[in-house]
C-alpha positions in Angstrom: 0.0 0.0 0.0 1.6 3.4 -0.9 1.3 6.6 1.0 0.5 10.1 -0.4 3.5 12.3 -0.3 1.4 14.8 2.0 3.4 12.9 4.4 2.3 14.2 7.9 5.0 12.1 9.5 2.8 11.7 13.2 4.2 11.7 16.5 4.4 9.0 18.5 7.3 5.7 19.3 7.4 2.5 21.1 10.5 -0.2 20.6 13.9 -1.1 21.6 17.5 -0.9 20.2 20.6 -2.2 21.0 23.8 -0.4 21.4 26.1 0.9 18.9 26.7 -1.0 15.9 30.5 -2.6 14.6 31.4 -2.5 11.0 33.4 -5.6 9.6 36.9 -5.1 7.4 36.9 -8.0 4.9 41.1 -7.6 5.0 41.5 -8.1 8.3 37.9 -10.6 9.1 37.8 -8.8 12.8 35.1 -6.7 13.8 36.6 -2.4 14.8 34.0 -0.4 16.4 32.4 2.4 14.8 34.2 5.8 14.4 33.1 8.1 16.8 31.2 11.7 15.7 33.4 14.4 15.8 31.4 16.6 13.8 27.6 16.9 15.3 26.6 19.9 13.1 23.2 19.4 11.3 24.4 18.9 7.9 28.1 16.7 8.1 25.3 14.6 10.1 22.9 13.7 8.0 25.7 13.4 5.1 27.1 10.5 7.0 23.3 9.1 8.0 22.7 9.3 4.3 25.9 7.7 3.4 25.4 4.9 5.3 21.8 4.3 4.4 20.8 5.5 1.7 22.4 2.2 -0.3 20.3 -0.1 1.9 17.1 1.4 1.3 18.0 1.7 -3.0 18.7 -2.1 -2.5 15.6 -2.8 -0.3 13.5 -0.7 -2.4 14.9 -2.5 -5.6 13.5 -6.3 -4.0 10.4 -5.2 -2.6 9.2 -3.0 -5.3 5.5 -2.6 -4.4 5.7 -4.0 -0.8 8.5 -1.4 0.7 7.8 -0.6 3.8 9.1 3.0 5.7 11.9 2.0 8.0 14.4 4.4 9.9 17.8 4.5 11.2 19.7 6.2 13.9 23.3 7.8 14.1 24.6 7.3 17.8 27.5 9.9 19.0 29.4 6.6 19.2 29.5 6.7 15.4 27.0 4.0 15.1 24.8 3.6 12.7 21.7 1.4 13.4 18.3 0.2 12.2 15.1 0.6 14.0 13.5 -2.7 13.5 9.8 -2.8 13.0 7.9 -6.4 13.1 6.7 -7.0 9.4 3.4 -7.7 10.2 3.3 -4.2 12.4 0.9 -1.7 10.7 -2.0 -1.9 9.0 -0.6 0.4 6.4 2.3 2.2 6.0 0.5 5.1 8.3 1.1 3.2 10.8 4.5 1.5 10.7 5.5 4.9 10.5 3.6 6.0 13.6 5.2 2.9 15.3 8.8 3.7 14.3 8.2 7.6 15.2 7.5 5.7 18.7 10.2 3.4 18.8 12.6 6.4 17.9 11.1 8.1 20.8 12.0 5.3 22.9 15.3 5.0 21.6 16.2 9.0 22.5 15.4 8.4 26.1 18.1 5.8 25.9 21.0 6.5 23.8 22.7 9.5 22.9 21.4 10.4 19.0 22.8 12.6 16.9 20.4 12.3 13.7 17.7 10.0 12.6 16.2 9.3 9.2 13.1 7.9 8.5 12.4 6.3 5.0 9.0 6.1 3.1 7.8 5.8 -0.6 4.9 8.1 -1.6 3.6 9.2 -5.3 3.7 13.2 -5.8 5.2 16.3 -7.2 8.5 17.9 -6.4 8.4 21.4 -5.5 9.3 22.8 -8.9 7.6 20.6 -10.9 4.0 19.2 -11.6 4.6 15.9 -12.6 3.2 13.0 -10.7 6.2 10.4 -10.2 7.2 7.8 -7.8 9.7 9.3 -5.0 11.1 7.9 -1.4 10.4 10.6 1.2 13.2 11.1 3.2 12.6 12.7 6.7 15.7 13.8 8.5 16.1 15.5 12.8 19.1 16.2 14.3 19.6 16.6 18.1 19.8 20.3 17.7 16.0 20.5 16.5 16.2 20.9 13.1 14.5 18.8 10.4 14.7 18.7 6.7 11.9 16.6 4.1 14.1 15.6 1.0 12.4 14.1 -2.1 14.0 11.8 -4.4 11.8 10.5 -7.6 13.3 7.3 -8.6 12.3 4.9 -11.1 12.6 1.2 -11.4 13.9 -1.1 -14.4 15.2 -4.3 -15.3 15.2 -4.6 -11.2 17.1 -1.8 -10.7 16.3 1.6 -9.0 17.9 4.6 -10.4 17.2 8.0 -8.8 16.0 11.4 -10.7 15.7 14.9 -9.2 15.0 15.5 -5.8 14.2 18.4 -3.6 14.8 19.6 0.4 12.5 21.9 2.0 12.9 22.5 5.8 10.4 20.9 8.3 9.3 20.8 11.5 10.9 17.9 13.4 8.4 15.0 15.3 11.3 13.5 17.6 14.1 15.2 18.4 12.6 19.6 18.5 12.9 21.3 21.6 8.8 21.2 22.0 9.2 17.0 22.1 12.1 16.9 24.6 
C-alpha cells in the first residue's frame, strides 16, 4: 500500500535498540568499532546518516518493489549507525508503521545518545518545482539540535534496478528530536 506524499510524519514511538553497531573489514575478518562523531553539526550529520543508508534502502526498495515498507535509522554519537526494526506484520498500512517507528525512535532518545535520525517512506507526488506525478522515497531527517529537513527523491525502477532522478529539500518541523518534544 503506498502513502501520499502529503506525508504528515505523526508523532508517536514504542521499541527497543541495542547499542552501537560494529562495521566488519573484509582484509583483516575482525570486527573495529564504529568511528566516533566528531562533527555533530546538522548537515556533516545527515551526510554521514545518508551515506550509510541510503544504499540499503536503494537495495531494499529494488527487491520489494510494491511492498516497501518505511523504516528508519539512527546515528549514535558513538558513530553507530543502526536500524530501527519494526515487526513486518506491524501496521496496518504504512501510516502506521511509521507512527510505530516515530514511537520506537522516541524510545530509543530516552536511551541513547542520538545525533540524527532518518526515517524512509515511498509516496507518489510532485517535487516542489515541478507538476509531474512520479514515484519518490520521502526522506525525513532530525538532528539533536531540532532541526529537520523533508528531502524528495523521484526514482524509477527497471530491469530490477532503482535509479534516482531529481529530488528536492525543504525545511520541516521535526516529530522527535525539536525542543517542543524533549
Amino acid at each position: 500500500m503506498r502513502i501520499t506524499i502529503v506525508l504528515v510524519l505523526p508523532m508517536a514511538l514504542a521499541a527497543l535498540m541495542s547499542t552501537g553497531c560494529t562495521t566488519v573489514d573484509s582484509t583483516m575478518e575482525q570486527q573495529t568499532g564504529p568511528e566516533p562523531v566528531t562533527d555533530d553539526r546538522p548537515l556533516p550529520s545527515w551526510n554521514r546518516l545518508m551515506n550509510a543508508t541510503l544504499p540499503v534502502v536503494k537495495s531494499e526498495l529494488a527487491a520489494e518493489g510494491e511492498r516497501f515498507r518505511p523504516r528508519a535509522f539512527v546515528l549514535s554519537r558513538r558513530g553507530g549507525v543502526r536500524g530501527v526494526h519494526i515487526d513486518p506484520a506491524s501496521g496496518a498500512d504504512d501510516a502506521e508503521r511509521i507512527e510505530l517507528i516515530f514511537q520506537s525512535l522516541e524510545a530509543i532518545l530516552r536511551g541513547d545518545e542520538v545525533v540524527a535520525l532518518v526515517v524512509y517512506a515511498t509516496g507518489e507526488g510532485q517535487l516542489l518545482n515541478s507538476r509531474d506525478q512520479s514515484d519518490m522515497v520521502v526522506v525525513h531527517l532530525e538532528h539533536f539540535s531540532g532541526r529537520a529537513l523533508l528531502r524528495r527523491l523521484s526514482y524509477g525502477r527497471e530491469d530490477g534496478q532503482v535509479t534516482f532522478g531529481s529530488e528536492d529539500v525543504d525545511r520541516t518541523d521535526a516529530l522527535v528530536m525539536g525542543e517542543a518534544n524533549q
